[in-house]
MARTOR-494505 format. One record per residue (C-alpha): residue number from 1; residue in one letter; x, z, y. Coordinates in Angstrom, 1 decimal, always signed. Layout:
! MARTOR-494505
[r NUM; 'a'; [X; Z; Y]],
...
END
This chain:
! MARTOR-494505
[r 1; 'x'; [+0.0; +0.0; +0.0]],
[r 2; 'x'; [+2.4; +0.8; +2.7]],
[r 3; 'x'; [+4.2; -2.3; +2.0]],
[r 4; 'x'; [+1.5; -4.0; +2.6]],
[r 5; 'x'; [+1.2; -2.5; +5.8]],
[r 6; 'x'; [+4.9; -3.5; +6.7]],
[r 7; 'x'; [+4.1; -7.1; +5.7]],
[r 8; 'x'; [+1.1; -7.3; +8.1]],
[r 9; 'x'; [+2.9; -5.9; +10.8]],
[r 10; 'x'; [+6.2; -8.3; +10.3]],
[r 11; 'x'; [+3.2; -10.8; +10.4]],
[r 12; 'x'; [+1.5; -9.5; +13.7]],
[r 13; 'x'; [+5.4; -9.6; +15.3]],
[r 14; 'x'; [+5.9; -13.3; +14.0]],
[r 15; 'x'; [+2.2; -14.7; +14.8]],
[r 16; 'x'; [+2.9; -13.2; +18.5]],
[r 17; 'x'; [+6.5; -14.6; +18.9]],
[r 18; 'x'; [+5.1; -17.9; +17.7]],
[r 19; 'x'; [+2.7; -18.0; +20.7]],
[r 20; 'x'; [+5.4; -17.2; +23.1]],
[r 21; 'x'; [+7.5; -19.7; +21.7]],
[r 22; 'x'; [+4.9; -22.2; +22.5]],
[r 23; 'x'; [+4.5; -21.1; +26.1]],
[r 24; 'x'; [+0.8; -21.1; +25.9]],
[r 25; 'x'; [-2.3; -18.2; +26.2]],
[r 26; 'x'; [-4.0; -17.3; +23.4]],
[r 27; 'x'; [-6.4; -19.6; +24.3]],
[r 28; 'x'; [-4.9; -22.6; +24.5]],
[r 29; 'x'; [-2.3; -21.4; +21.6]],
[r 30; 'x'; [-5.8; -21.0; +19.2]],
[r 31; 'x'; [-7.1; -24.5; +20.8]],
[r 32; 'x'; [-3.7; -26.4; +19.7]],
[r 33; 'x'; [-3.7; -24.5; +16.1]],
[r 34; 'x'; [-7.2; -25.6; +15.4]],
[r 35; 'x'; [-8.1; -21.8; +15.3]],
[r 36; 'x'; [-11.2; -20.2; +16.3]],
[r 37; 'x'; [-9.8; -18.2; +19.3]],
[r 38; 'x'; [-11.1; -14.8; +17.9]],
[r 39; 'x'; [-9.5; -15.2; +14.6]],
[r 40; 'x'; [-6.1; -15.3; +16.5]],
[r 41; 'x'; [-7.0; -12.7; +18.8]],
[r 42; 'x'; [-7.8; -10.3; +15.2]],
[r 43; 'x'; [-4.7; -11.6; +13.7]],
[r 44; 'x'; [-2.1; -11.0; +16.9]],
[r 45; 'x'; [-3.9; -7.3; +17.3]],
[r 46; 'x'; [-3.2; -6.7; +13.7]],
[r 47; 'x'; [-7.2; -6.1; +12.6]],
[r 48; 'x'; [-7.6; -9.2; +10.5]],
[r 49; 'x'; [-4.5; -10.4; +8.1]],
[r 50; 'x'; [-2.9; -13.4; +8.4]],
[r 51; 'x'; [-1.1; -14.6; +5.2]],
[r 52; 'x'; [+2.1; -15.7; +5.2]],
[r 53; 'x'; [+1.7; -19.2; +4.7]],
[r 54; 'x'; [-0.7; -19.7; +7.8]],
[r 55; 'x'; [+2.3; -18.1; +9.6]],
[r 56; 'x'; [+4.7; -20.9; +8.4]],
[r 57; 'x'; [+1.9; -23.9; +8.8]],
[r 58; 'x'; [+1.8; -22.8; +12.5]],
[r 59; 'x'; [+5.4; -22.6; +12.8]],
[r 60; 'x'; [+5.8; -26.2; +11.3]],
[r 61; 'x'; [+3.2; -27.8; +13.7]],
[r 62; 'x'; [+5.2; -26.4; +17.0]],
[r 63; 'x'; [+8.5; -27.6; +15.5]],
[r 64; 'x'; [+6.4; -30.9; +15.1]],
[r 65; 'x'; [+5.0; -30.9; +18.7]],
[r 66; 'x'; [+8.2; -30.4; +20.2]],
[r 67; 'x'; [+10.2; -33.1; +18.2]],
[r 68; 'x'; [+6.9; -35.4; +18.7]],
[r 69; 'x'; [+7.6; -34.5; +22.5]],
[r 70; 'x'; [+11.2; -35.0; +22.6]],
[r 71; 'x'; [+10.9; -38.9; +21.0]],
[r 72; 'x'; [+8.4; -39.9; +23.6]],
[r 73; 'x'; [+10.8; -38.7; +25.9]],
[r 74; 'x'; [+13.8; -41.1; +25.0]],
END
């Protein structure tokens, strides 16, 4: 059990550091995930899980934005 609680709070850290990376608001961070915007809010406050893999999926598609950005730049 209290790993599990150490896991969802490594999660809440990483799914907030993600948004900041991304230099959006909630909002807008939700909007570009495809995310209802409450189901990040409960997952960035901690009161809803968010499994590991949704974590890396999110990751992914900013790392895919900003490449996708960087091309139409050159």
């Amino acid at each position: 059990m209290e790993v599990e609680v150490e896991i969802q709070k490594e999660n809440v850290t990483k799914m907030k550091q993600l948004q900041m990376q991304s230099g959006m608001n909630m909002a807008d961070f939700a909007k570009s995930m495809g995310v209802p915007y409450r189901t990040m809010q409960k997952w960035c406050n901690g009161t809803q899980p968010c499994r590991e893999y949704i974590l890396r999926l999110i990751a992914y598609k900013l790392k895919y934005d900003e490449l996708k950005e960087r091309v139409h730049e050159e």
